[in-house]
C-alpha positions in Angstrom: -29.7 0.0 9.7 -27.2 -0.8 6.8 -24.3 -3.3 6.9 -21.5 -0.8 7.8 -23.6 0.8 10.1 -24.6 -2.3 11.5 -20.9 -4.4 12.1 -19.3 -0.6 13.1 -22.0 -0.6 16.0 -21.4 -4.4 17.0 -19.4 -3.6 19.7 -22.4 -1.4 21.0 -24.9 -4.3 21.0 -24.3 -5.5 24.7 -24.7 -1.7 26.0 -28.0 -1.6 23.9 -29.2 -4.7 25.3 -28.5 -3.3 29.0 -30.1 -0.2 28.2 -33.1 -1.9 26.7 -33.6 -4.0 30.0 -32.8 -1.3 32.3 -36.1 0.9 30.3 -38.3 -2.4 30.2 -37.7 -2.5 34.1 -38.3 1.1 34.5 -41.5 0.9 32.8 -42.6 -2.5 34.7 -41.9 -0.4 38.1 -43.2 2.5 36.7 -46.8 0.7 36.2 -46.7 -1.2 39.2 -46.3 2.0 42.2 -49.5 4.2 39.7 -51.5 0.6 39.3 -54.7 1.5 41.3 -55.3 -2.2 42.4 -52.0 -2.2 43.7 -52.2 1.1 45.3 -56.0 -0.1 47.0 -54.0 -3.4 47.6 -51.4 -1.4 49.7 -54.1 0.8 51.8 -55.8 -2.3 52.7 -52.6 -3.9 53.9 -51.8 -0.5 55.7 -54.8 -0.6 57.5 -54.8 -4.1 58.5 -51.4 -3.3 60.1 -52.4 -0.4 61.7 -55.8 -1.7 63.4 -53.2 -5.1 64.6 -51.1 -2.1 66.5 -47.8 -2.2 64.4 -48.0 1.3 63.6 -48.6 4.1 65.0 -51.1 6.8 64.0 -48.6 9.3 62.9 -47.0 6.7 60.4 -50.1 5.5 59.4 -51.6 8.9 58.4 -48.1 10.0 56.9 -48.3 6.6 54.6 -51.8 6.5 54.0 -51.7 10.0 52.4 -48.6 8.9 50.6 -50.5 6.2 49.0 -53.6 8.1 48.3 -51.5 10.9 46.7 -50.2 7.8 44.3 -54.3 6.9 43.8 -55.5 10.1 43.0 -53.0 11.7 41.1 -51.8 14.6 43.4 
């Protein structure tokens, strides 16, 4: 980037800097929810909240596919 370039786009720098956040937190998110030790994390959670009677089959099954989908890539 020249000099002109550079102090005519000043005024640009915080919008940049928003934008550059806003993708780094995209991308953290974005790891996180297709991390498959998350995912497994998740299922095992699900499971332990089903078998303690907090859900009921129908939104266990409807989540734990969810999840799976997210594990395997479907």
């Amino acid at each position: 980037m020249g000099l002109i370039s550079g102090v005519l786009t000043l005024p640009l720098a915080p919008v940049r800097g928003v934008v550059w956040v806003a993708d780094q937190l995209a991308q953290a998110a974005d790891r996180e929810l297709h991390d498959p030790s998350v995912i497994r994390a998740r299922l095992a959670a699900l499971n332990e909240e089903y078998e303690a009677g907090h859900l009921s089959t129908e939104a266990f099954e409807g989540e734990e596919q969810q999840l799976l989908d997210l594990l395997y890539g479907r």
